[in-house]
C-alpha positions as CSV (number, residue, x, y, z in Angstrom):
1,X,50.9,14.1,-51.6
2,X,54.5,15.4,-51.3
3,X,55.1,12.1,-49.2
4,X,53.4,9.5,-51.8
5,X,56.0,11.4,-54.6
6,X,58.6,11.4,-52.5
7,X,58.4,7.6,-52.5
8,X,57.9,7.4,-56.1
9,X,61.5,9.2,-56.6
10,X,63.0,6.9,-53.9
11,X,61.8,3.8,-56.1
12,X,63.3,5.5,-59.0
13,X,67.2,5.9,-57.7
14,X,69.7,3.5,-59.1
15,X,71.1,3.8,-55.2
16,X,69.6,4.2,-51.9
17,X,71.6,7.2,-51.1
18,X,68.8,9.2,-49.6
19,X,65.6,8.5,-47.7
20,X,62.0,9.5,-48.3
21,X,61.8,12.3,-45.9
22,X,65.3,14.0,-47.0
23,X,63.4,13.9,-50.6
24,X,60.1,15.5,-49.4
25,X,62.0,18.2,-48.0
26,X,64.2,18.9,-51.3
27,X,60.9,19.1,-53.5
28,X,59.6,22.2,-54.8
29,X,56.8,23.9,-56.4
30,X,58.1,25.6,-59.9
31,X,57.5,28.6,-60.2
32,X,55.6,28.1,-63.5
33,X,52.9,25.9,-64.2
34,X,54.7,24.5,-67.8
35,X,57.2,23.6,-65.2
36,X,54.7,20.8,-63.5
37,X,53.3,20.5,-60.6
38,X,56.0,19.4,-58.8
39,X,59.8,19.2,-59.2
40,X,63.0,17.5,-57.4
41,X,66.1,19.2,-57.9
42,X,69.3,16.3,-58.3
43,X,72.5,18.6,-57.4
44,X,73.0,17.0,-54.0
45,X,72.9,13.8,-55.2
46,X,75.5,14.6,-57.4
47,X,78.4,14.4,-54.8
48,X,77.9,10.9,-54.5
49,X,76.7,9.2,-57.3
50,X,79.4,11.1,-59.4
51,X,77.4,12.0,-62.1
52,X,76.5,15.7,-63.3
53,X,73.2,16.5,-61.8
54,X,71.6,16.3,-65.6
55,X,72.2,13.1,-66.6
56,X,70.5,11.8,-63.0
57,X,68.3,13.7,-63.8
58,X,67.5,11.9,-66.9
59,X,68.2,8.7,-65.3
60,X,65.7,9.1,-62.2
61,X,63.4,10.6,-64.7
62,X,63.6,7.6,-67.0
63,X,62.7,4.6,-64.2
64,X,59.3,6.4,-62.8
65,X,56.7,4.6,-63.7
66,X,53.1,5.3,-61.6
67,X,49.7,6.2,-62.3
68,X,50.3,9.4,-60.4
69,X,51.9,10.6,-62.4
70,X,51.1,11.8,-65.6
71,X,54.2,13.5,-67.1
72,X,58.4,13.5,-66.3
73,X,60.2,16.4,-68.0
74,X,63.7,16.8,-67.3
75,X,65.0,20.4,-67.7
76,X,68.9,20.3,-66.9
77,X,69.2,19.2,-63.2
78,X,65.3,19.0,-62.4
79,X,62.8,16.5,-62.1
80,X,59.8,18.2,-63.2
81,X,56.8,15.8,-62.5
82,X,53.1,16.6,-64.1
83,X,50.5,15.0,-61.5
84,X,47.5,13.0,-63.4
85,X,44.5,15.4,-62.8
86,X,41.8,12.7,-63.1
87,X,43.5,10.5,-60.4
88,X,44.2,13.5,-57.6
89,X,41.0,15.5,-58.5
90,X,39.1,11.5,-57.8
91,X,41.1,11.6,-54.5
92,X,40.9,15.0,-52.9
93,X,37.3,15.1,-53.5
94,X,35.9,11.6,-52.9
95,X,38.0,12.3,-49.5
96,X,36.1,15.5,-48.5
97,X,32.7,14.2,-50.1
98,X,33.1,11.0,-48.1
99,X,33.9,13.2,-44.8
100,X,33.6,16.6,-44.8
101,X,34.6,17.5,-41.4
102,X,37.5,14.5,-41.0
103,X,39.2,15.9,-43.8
104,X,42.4,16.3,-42.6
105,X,42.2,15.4,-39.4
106,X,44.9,13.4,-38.0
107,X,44.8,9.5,-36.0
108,X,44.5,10.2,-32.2
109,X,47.6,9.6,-30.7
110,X,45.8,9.3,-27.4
111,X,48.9,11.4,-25.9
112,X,47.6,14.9,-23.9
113,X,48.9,18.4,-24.3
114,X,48.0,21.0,-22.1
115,X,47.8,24.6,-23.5
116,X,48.7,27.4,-21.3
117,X,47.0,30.7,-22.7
118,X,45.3,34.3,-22.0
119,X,46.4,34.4,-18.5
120,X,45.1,38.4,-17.7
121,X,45.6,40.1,-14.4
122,X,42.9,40.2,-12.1
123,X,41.3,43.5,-11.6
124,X,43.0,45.0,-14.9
125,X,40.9,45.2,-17.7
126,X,41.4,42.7,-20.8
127,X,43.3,45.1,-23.1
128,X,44.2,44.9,-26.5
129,X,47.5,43.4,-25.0
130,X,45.6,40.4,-23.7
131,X,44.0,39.6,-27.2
132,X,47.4,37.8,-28.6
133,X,47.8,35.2,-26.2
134,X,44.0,34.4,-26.0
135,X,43.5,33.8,-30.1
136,X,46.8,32.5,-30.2
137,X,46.5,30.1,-27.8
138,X,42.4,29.4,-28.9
139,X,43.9,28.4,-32.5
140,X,46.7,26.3,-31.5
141,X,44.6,23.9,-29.2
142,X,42.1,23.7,-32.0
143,X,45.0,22.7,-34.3
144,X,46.4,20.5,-32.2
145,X,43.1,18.6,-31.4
146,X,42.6,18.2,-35.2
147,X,46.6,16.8,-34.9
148,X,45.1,13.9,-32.7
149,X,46.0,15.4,-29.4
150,X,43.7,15.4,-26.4
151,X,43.8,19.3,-25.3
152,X,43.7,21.0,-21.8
153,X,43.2,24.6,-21.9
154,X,44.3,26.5,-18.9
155,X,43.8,29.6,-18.0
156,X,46.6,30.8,-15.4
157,X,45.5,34.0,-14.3
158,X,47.7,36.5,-12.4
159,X,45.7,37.0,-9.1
160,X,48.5,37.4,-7.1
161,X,51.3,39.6,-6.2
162,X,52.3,43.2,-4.7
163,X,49.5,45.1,-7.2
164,X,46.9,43.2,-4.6
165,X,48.7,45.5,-2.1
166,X,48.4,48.6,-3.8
167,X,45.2,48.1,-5.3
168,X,43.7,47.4,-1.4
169,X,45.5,50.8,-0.3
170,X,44.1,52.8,-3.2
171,X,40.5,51.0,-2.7
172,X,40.6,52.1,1.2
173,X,41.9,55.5,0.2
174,X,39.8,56.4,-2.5
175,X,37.2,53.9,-3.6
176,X,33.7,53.9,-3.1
177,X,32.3,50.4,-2.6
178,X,29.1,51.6,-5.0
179,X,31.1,52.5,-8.1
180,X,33.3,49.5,-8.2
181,X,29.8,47.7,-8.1
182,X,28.2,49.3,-10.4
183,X,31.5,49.0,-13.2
184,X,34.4,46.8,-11.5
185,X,37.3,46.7,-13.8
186,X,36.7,50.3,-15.1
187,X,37.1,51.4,-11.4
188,X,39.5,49.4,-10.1
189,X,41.6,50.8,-12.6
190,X,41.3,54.0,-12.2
191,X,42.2,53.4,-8.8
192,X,45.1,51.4,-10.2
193,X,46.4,54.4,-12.0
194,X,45.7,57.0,-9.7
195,X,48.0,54.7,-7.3
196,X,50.9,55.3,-9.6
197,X,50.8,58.6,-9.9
198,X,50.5,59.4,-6.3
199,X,53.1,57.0,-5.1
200,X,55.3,59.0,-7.7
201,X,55.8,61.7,-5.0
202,X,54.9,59.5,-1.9
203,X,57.1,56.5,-1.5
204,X,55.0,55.8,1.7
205,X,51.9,54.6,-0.2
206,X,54.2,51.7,-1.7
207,X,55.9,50.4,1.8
208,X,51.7,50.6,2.4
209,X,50.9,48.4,-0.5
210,X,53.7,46.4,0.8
211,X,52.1,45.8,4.1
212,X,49.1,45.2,2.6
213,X,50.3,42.3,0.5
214,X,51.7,40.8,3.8
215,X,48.6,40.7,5.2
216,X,46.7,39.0,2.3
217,X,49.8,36.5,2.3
218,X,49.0,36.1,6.1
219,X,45.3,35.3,5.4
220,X,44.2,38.7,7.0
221,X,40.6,38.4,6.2
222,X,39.6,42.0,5.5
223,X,43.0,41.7,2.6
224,X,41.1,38.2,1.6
225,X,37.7,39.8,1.3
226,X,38.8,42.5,-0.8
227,X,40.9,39.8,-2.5
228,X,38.0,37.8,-3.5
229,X,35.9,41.0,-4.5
230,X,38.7,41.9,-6.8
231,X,39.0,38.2,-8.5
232,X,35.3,37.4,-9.1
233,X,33.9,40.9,-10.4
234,X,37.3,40.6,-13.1
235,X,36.6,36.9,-13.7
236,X,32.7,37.9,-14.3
237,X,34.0,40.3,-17.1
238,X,36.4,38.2,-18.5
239,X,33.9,35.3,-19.3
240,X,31.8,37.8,-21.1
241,X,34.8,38.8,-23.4
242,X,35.7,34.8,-23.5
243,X,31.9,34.4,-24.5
244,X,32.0,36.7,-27.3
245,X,35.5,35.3,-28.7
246,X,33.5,31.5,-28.5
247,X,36.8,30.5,-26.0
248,X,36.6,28.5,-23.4
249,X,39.3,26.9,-20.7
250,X,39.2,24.0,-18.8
251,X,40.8,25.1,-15.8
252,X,41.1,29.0,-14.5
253,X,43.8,27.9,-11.8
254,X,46.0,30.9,-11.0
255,X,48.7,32.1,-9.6
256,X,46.9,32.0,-6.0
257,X,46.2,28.2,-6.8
258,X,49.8,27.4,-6.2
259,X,50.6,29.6,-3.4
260,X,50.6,26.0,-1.3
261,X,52.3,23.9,-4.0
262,X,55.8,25.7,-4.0
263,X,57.3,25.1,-0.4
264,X,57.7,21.3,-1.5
265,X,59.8,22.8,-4.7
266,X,62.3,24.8,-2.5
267,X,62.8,22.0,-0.1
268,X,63.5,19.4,-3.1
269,X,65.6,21.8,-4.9
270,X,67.8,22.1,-1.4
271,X,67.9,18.6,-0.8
272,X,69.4,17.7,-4.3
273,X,71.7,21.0,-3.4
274,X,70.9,23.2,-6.4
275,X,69.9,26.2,-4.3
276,X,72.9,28.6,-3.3
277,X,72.6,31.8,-2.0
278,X,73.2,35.1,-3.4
279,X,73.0,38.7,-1.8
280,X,70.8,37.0,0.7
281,X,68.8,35.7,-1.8
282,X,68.5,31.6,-3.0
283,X,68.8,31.0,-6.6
284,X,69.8,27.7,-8.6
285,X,73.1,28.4,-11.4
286,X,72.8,27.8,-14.5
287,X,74.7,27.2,-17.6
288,X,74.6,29.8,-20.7
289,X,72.1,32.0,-18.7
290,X,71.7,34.3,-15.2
291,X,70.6,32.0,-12.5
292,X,66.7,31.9,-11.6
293,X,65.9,33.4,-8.4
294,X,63.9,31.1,-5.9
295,X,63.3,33.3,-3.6
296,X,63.8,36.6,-2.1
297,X,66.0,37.5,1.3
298,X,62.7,37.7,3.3
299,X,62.1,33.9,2.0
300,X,59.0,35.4,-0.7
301,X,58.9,33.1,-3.2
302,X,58.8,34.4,-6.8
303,X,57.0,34.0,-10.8
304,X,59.7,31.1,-11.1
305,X,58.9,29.3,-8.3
306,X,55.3,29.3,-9.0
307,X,55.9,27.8,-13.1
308,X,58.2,25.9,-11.2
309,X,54.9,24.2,-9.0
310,X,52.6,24.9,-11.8
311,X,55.3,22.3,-14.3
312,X,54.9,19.8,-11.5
313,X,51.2,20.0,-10.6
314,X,50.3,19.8,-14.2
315,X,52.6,16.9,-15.1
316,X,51.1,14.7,-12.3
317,X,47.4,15.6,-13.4
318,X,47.7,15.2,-16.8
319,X,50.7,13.6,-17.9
320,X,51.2,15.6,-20.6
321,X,53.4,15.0,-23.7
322,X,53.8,18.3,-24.3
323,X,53.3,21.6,-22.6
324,X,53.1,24.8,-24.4
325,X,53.1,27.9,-22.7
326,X,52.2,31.1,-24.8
327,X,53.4,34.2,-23.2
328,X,55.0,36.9,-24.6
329,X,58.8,36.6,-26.1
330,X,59.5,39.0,-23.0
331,X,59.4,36.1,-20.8
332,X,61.8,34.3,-23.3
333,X,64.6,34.1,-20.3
334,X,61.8,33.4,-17.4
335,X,61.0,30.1,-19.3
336,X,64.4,28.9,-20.3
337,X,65.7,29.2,-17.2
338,X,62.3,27.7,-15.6
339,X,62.6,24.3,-17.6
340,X,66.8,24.5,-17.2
341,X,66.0,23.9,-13.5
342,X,63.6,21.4,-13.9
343,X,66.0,19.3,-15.9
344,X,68.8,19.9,-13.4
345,X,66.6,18.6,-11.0
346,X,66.5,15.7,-13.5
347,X,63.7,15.0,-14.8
348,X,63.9,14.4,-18.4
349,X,60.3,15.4,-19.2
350,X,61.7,19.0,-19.1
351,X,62.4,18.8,-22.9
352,X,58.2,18.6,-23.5
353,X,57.8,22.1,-21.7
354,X,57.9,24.5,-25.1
355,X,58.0,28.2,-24.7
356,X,55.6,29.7,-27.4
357,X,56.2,33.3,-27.6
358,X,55.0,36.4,-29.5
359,X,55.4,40.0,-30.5
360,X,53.6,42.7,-29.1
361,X,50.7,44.8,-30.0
362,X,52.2,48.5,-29.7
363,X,50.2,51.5,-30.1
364,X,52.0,54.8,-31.6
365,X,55.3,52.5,-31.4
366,X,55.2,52.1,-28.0
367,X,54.0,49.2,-25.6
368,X,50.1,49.0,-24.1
369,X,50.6,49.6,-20.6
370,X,48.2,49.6,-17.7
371,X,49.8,51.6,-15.6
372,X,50.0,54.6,-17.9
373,X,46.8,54.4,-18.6
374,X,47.8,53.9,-21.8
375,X,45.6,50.8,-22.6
376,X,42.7,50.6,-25.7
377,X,40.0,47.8,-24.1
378,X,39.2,44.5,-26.1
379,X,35.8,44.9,-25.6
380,X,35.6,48.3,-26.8
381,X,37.4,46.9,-30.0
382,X,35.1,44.2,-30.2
383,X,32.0,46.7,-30.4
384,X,33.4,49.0,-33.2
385,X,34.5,45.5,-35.2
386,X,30.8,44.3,-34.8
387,X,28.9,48.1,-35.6
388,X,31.1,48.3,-38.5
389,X,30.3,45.2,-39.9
390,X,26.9,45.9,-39.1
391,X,27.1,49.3,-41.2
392,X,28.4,47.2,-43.8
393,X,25.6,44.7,-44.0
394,X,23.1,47.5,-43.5
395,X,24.8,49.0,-47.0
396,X,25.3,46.0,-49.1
397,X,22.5,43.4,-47.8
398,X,19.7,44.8,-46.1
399,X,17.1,42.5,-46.1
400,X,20.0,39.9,-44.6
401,X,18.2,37.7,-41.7
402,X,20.0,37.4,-38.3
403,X,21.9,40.7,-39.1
404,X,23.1,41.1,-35.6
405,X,24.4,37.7,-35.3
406,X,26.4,37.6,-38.9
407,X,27.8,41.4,-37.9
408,X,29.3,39.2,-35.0
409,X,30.8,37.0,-37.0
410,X,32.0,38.9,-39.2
411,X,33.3,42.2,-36.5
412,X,35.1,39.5,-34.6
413,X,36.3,37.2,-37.0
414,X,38.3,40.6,-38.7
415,X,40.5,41.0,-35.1
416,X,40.8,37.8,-35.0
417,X,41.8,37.1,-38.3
418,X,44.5,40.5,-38.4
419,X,46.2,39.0,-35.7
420,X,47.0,35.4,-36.5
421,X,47.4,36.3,-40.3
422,X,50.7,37.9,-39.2
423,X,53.8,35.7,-38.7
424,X,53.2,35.1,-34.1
425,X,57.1,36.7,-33.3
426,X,56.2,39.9,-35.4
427,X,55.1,43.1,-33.2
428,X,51.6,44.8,-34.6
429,X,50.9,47.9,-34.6
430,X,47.2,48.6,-33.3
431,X,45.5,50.3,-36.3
432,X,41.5,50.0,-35.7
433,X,41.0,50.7,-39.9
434,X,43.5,48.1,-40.8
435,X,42.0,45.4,-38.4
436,X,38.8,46.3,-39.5
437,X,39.4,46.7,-43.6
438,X,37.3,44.2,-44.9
439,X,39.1,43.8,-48.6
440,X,41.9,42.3,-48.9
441,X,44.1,40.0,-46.6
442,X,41.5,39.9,-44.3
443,X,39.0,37.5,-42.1
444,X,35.9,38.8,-44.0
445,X,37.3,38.2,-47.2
446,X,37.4,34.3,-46.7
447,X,34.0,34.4,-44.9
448,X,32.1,36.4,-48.0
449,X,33.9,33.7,-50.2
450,X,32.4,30.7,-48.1
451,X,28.7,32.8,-48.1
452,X,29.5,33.6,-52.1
453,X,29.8,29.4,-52.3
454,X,26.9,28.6,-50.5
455,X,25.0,31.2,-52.0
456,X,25.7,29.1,-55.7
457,X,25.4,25.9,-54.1
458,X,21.6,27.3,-53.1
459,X,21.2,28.6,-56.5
460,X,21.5,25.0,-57.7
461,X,19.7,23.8,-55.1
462,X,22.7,21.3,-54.5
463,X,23.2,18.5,-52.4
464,X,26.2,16.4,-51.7
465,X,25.9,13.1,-52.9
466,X,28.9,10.6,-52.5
467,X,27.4,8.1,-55.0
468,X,28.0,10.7,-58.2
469,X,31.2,9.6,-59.5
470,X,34.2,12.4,-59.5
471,X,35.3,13.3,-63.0
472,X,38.2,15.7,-64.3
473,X,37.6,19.2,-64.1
474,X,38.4,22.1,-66.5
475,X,42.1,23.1,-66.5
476,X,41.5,26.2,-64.5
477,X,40.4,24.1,-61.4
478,X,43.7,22.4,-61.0
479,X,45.3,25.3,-59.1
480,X,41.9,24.5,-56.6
481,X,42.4,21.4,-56.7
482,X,46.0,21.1,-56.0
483,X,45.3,23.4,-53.0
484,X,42.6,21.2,-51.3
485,X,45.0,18.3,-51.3
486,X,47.6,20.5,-49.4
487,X,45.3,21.3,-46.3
488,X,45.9,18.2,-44.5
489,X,49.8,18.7,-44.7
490,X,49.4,22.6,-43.7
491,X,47.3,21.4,-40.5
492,X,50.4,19.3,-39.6
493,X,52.8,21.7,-40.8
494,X,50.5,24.6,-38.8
495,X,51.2,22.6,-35.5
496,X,55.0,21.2,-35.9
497,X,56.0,24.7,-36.8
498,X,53.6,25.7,-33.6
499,X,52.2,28.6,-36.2
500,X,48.6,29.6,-36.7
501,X,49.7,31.6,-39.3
502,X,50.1,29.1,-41.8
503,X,46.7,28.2,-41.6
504,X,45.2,32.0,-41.9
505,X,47.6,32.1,-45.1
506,X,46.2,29.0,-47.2
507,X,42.6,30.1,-46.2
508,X,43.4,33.2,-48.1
509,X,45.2,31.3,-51.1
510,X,42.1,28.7,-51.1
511,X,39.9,31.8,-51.3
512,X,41.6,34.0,-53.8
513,X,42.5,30.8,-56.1
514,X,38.7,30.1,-55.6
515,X,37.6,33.7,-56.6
516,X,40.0,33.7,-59.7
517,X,38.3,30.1,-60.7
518,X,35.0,31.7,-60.1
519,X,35.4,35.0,-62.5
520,X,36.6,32.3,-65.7
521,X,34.2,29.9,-65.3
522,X,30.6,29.8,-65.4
523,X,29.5,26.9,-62.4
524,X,25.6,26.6,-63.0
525,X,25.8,26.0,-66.8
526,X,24.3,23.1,-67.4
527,X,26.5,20.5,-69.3
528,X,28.5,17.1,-68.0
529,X,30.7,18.7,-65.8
530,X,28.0,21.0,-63.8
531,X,27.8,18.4,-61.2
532,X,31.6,18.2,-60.5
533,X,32.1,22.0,-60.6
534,X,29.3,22.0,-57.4
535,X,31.0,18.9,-56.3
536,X,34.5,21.3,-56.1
537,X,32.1,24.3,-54.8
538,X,30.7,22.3,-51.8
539,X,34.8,20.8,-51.4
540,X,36.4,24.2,-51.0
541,X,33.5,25.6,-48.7
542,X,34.5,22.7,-46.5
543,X,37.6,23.4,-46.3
544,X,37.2,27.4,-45.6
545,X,35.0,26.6,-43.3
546,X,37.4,24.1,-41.2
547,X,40.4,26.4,-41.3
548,X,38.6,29.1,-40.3
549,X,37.3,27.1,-37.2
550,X,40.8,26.2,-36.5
551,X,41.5,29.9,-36.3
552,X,38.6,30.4,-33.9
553,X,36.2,32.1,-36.3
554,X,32.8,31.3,-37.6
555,X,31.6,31.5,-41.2
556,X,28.4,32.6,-42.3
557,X,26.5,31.1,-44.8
558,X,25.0,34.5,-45.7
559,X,26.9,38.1,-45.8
């Protein structure tokens, strides 16, 4: 919309003195609606054309001439442009009518993008601290897919590295082969943490775990057995969690995966002489930045080295136009200095390698962290979501059929939903009430407005025919209306800005605007306009229902 006005005002200057997209970007939405619906501020213009920003005003104002537009006002320096209801209301709803779920969903640009998300450690349980990256990651390949790109979802778990080590001591001290059996992650990380604290007062258990990694490295295959044990009873649990969250990945390819890949790195990175040595060590220098270690004295290869392979592997198997990696702003340095050295090494697709990264989830202020034990479980999160929602249903709708499976929806949809509503940089603070207070800005407040709109559209036993022609609405749907026709520039907007949140924000505008439209106006009486009231109804359920989906939660059609 903003673009087809934006055109309108460039056909309407007495000089070509700015384009198209520098006016989309310099139009605004006044603050009150007997402003307009839109209005284009002249003061920058007024530099060069001479002329006090009014009286372009009134001259711009003067040449527009389209059926778009209904109304020009000028008010001092503004533009203030009133849209014509009957044409937008014909358009944004023929368009969803026509095609409710290719409403704004973008050309395929037959161009890939692989998505690099989740990633927990093997043989630590999927925390709370986990649950960022995974939903983040979920909504951004579904928002990129509805961009037009062709997504690969990888999974790049950390299954390697000294905690193998320790965890094999601590198993072979302590563990019981039965009890890790029986609950694996639980277990393992008990024996994770009781590792810690004993190697607090004996620095021999870690030169052990040390050993122990060495042997794994060297293919030992007691260190390997244990190894697998360790990867496939966490992967077992992990597809349970990624089950319940409706996520899936197309490749689970590790940090072991590339344990073969990086040798050919270090020798191309030596031939081209980036790699100098330092304390023993080889590193590459870089500008702006501490240079990224290569690898160790004892010639162990490090995290870099393995994005490093991982970069190369992934760009000859999928050609990717764009890579996004979504790890944790901790890791902000890690991944500068990672595509730094891959551009050095000159390859220009280095620029296509984006760093996506997020705040934390603290608890009590302070970091989640395995080793302290300090660590609240997704799953167990999951389950008080679900039995509250269940409670709730049991309370407000007890004769609701498939309870279990709308409580599910509803329980999971709420984390879900508290996470990406919040800008992705911003820390949260774990509050179990908050993330599960369903009034307000929250997941279930979108979802009970879909199930309220399907509930009417029942009522009037409604179906959507595209042959009924689309007629003007009373005034108090225009603030609907003029919302639907944003969505397809939000799902752009949502991806360029690489921010989910954008999308959990105009679900809860659409919804709120809805409900306000909702308590004025009475939808089933019957009179001319009764058919395009359900026409709007069955529009904005469409549209709650696709933005939630983008976000990675489902919406009932009963609450």
């Amino acid at each position: 919309m903003y673009k087809s006005i934006a055109s309108i005002i460039q056909d309407a200057l007495p000089q070509k003195i700015i384009t198209t997209d520098e006016i989309e970007q310099l139009l605004e939405k006044p603050k009150y609606e007997h402003l307009g619906d839109v209005a284009f501020p002249c003061f920058t213009l007024a530099k060069t054309l001479k002329k006090a920003p009014n009286m372009i005003a009134q001259e711009i104002g003067d040449r527009i001439k389209n059926e778009l537009i209904q109304e020009v006002q000028v008010v001092g320096g503004y533009i203030n442009l009133f849209l014509n209801k009957l044409q937008v209301t014909r358009s944004v709803i023929t368009k969803i009518m026509l095609a409710p779920e290719a409403y704004g969903q973008q050309q395929s640009k037959h161009k890939n993008i692989v998505i690099d998300f989740s990633s927990p450690n093997i043989a630590k349980p999927f925390s709370m601290g986990h649950l960022r990256s995974t939903v983040i990651g979920n909504a951004l390949a579904n928002i990129a897919e509805k961009n037009g790109y062709n997504v690969v979802r990888v999974n790049h778990l950390g299954d390697w590295g000294t905690q193998f080590g320790k965890l094999i001591v601590a198993f072979r001290l302590w563990g019981e082969k039965e009890r890790v059996e029986q609950a694996p992650i639980e277990e393992l990380l008990k024996l994770y943490v009781k590792f810690h604290d004993e190697a607090e007062s004996n620095d021999n258990l870690n030169e052990q775990a040390r050993s122990a990694f060495k042997a794994l490295e060297d293919q030992d295959p007691e260190a390997l057995e244990l190894w697998h044990w360790f990867k496939g009873a966490s992967l077992q649990e992990f597809k349970q969690i990624y089950d319940q969250l409706h996520i899936g990945f197309d490749s689970y390819e590790g940090e072991a995966f590339y344990n073969d890949k990086m040798q050919p790195i270090v020798e191309e990175l030596n031939k081209k002489q980036l790699l100098k040595e330092s304390h023993g060590a080889n590193v590459v220098e870089l500008e702006d930045m501490p240079p990224c270690l290569i690898t160790k004295q004892d010639g162990a290869t490090l995290y870099a080295t393995r994005d490093l392979a991982s970069a190369f592997y992934r760009k000859k198997r999928y050609e990717p136009a764009k890579v996004f990696y979504v790890v944790g702003n901790e890791q902000t340095l890690h991944f500068k200095q990672v595509f730094q050295v891959i551009s050095k090494m000159g390859y220009p697709w280095a620029e296509n390698l984006k760093h996506v990264p997020f705040g934390m989830i603290l608890k009590d202020g302070k970091k989640m962290s395995t080793r302290k034990g300090r660590v609240i479980l997704l799953k167990d999160v999951l389950k008080e979501a679900v039995d509250t929602a269940s409670r709730n249903i049991e309370e407000k709708n007890p004769t609701l059929n498939n309870k279990q499976n709308v409580a599910e929806q509803v329980g999971i949809g709420a984390v879900i939903f508290n996470d990406l509503k919040n800008f992705r940089l911003n820390d949260i603070e774990f509050s179990l009430p908050q993330m599960l207070n369903f009034e307000g800005e929250t997941g279930p407040y979108v979802q009970y407005t879909h199930a309220r709109i399907h509930s009417i559209l029942d009522k009037a036993k409604y179906k959507a025919d595209k042959e009924i022609p689309v007629e003007e609405l009373e005034d108090s749907a225009w603030a609907v209306i003029l919302l639907l026709q944003q969505y397809p520039q939000v799902v752009i907007d949502s991806f360029e800005q690489v921010d989910p949140s954008l999308i959990a924000k105009y679900v809860l505008h659409l919804a709120r605007m809805f409900n306000k439209y909702y308590a004025n106006t009475k939808i089933l009486v019957e009179d001319q306009q009764r058919e395009n009231r359900l026409q709007l109804c069955f529009a904005v359920a469409t549209v709650l229902k696709d933005g939630l989906k983008l976000l990675g939660i489902q919406s009932p059609e009963r609450m």
